[in-house]
Z-matrix of the N, CA and C atoms (Angstrom, degrees):
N
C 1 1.444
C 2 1.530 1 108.66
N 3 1.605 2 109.20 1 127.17
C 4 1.572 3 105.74 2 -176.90
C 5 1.632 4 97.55 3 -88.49
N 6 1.431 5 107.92 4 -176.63
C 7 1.665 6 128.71 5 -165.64
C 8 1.366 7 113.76 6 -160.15
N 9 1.305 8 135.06 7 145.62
C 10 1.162 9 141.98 8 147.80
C 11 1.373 10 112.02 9 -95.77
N 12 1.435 11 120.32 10 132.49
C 13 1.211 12 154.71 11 148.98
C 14 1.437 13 138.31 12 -62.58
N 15 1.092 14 122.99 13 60.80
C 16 1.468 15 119.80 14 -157.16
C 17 1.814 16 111.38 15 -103.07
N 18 1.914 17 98.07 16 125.55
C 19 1.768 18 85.44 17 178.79
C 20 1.872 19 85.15 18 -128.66
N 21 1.861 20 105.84 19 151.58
C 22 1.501 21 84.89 20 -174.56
C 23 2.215 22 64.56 21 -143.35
N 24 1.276 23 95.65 22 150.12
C 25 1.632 24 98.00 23 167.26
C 26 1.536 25 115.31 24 146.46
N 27 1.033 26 124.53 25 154.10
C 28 1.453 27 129.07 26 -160.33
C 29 1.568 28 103.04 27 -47.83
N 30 1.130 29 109.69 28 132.71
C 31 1.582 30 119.53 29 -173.01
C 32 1.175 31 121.91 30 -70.35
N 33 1.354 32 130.96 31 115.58
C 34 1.863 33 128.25 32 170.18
C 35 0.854 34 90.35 33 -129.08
N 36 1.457 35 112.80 34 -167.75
C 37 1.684 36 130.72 35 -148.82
C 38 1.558 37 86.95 36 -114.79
N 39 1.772 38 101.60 37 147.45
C 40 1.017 39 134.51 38 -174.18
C 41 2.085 40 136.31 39 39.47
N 42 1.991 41 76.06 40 55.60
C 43 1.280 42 93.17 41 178.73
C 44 1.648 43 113.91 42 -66.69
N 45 1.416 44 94.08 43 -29.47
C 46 1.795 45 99.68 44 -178.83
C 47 1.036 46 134.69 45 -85.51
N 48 1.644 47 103.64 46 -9.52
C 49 1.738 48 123.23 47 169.65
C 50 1.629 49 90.72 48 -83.87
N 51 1.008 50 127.13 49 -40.71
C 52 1.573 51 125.02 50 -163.39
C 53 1.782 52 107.41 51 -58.63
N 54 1.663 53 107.83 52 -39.35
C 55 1.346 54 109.32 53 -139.17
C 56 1.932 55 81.45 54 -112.92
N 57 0.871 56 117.50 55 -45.08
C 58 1.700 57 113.48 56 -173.77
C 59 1.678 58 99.81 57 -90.31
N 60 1.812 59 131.02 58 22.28
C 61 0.828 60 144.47 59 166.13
C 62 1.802 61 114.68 60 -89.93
N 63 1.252 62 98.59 61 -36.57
C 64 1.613 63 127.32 62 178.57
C 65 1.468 64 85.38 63 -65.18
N 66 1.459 65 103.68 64 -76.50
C 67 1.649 66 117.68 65 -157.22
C 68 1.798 67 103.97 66 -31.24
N 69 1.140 68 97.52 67 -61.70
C 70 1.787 69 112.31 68 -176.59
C 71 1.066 70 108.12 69 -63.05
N 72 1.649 71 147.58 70 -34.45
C 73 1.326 72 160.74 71 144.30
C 74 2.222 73 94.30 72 -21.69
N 75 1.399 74 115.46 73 -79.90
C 76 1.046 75 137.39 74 -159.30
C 77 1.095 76 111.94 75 -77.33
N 78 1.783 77 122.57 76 -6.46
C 79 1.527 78 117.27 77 -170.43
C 80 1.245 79 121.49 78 70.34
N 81 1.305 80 118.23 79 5.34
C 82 1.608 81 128.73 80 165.36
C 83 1.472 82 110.88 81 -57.76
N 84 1.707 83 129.58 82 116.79
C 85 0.993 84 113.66 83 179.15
C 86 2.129 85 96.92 84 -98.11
N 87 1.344 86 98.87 85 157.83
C 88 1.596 87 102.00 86 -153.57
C 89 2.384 88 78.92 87 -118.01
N 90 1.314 89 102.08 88 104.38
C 91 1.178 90 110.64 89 179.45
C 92 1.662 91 117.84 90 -83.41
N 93 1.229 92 128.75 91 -41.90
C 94 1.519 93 138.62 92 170.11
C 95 1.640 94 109.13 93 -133.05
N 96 1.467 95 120.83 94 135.19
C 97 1.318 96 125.96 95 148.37
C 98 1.368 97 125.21 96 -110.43
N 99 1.091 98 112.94 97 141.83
C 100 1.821 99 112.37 98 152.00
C 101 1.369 100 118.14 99 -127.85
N 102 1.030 101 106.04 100 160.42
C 103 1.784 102 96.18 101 -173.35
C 104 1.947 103 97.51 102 -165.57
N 105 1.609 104 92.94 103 144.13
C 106 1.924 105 73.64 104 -171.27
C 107 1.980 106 72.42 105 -154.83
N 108 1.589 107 90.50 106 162.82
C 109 1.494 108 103.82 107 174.86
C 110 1.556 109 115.91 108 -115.64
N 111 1.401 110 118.71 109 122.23
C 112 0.979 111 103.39 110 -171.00
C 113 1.687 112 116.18 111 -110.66
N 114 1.157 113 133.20 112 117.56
C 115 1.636 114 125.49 113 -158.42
C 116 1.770 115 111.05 114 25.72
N 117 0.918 116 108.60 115 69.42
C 118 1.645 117 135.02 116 -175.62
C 119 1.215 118 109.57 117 51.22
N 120 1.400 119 146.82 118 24.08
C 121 1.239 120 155.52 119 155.43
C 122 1.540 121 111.27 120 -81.91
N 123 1.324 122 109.00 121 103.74
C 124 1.834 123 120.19 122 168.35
C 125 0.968 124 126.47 123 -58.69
N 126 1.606 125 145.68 124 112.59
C 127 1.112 126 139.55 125 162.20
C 128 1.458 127 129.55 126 -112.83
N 129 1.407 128 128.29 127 137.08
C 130 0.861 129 126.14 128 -179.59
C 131 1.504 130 114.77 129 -150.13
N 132 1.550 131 109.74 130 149.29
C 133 1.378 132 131.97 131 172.45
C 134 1.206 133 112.68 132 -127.41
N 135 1.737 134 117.50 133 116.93
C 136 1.107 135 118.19 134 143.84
C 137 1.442 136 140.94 135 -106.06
N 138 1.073 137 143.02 136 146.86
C 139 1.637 138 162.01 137 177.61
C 140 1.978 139 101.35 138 -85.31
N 141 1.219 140 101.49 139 100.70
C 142 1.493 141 124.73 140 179.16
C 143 1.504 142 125.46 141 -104.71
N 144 1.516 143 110.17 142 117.98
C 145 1.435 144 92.25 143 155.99
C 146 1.560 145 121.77 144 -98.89
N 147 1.189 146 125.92 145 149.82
C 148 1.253 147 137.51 146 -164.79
C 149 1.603 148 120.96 147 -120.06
N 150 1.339 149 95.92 148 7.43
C 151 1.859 150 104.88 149 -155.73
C 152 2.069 151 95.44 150 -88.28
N 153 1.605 152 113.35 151 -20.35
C 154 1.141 153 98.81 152 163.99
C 155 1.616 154 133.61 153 -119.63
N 156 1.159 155 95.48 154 46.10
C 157 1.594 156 123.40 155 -159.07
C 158 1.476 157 100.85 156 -71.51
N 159 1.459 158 119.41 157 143.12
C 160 1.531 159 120.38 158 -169.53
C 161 1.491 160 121.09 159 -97.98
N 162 1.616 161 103.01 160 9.10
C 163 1.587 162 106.36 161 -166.80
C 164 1.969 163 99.94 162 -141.58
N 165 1.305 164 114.91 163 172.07
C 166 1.695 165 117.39 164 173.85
C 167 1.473 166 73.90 165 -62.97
N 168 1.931 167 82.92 166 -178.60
C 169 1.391 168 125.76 167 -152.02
C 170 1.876 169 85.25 168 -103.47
N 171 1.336 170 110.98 169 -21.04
C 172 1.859 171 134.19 170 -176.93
C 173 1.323 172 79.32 171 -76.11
N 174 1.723 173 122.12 172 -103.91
C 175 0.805 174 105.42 173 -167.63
C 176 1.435 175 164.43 174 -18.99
N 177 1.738 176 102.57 175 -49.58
C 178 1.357 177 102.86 176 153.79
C 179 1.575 178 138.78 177 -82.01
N 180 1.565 179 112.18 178 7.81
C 181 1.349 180 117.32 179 160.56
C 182 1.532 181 114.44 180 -61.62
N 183 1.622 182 98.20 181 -50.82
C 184 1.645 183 109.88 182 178.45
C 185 1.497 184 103.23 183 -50.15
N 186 1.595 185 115.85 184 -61.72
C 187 1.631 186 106.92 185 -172.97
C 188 1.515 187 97.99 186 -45.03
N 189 1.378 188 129.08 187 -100.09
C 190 1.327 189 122.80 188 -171.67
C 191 1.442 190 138.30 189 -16.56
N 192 1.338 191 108.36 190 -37.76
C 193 1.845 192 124.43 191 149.56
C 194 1.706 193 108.18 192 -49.91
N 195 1.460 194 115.24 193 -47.20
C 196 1.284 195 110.03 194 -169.51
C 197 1.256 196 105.45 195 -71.15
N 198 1.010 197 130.37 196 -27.02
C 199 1.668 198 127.24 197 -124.17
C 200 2.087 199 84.31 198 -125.71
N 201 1.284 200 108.98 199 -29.41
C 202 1.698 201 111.48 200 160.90
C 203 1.522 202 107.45 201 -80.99
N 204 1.197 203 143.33 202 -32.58
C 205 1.309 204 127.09 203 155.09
C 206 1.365 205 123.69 204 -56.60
N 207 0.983 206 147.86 205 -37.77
C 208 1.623 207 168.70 206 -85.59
C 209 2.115 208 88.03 207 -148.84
N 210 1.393 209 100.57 208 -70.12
C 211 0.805 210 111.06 209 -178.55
C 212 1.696 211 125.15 210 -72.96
N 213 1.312 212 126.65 211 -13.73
C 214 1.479 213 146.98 212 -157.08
C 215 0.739 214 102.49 213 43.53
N 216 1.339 215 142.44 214 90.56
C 217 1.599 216 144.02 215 -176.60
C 218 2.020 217 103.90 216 -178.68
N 219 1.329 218 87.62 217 151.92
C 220 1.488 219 92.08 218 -164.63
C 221 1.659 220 104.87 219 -95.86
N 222 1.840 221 122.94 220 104.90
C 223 1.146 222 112.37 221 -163.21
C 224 1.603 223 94.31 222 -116.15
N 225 1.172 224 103.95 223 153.15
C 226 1.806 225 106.59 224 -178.65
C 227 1.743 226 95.52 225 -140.44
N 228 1.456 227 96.24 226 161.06
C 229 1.461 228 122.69 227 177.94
C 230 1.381 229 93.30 228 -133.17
N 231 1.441 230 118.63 229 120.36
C 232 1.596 231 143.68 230 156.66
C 233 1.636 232 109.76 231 -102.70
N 234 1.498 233 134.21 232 118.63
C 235 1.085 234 112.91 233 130.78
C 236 0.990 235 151.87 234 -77.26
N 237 1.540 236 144.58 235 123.84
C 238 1.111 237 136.60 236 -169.82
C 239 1.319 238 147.62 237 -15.42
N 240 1.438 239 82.12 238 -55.52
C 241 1.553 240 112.14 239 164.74
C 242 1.784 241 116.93 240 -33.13
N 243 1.436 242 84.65 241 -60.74
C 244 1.764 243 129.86 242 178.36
C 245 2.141 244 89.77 243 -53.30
N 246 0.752 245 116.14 244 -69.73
C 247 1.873 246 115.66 245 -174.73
C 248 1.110 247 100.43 246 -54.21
N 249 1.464 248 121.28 247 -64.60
C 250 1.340 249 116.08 248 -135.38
C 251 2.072 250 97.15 249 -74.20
N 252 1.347 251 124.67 250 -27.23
C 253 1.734 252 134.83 251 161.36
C 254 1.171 253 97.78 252 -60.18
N 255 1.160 254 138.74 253 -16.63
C 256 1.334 255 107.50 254 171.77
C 257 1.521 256 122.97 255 -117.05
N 258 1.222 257 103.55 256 15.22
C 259 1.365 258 122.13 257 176.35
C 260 1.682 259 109.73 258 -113.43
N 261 1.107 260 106.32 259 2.00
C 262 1.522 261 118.14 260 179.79
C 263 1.844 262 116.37 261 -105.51
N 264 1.271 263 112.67 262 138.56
C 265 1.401 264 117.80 263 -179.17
C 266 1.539 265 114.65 264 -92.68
């Protein structure tokens, strides 16, 4: 099962060790990134696989909830599945 990865929030150092630190923690393999700064606002998208992930689908919402508080930054988990229905007519 693929995923989007979303972190958006004032930029400091080592947002990407923080967040693809989890991933490797959880067995998340992290398939594409982009990430760009925009007038000191961080953005990033990642492309996830999730199919050998070591925790519920609950659980790791909470990590990612934690880990976007933790960090002050706004982090989301989309599944694909989850985009692509709502981008469909």
């Amino acid at each position: 099962m693929k995923a989007f990865i979303t972190v958006v929030g004032k930029d400091t150092v080592g947002v990407v060790a923080r967040v693809s630190g989890l991933c490797s923690e959880l067995s998340i393999n992290i398939e594409d990134i982009s990430q760009s700064i925009l007038q000191g606002m961080f953005a990033m998208i990642m492309l996830v696989d999730l199919s050998h992930c070591s925790v519920s689908h609950e659980e790791l919402r909470g990590r990612i909830d934690a880990l976007g508080r933790e960090m002050e930054m706004q982090v989301t988990l989309t599944r694909q599945e989850v985009f692509d229905a709502m981008h469909t007519i």
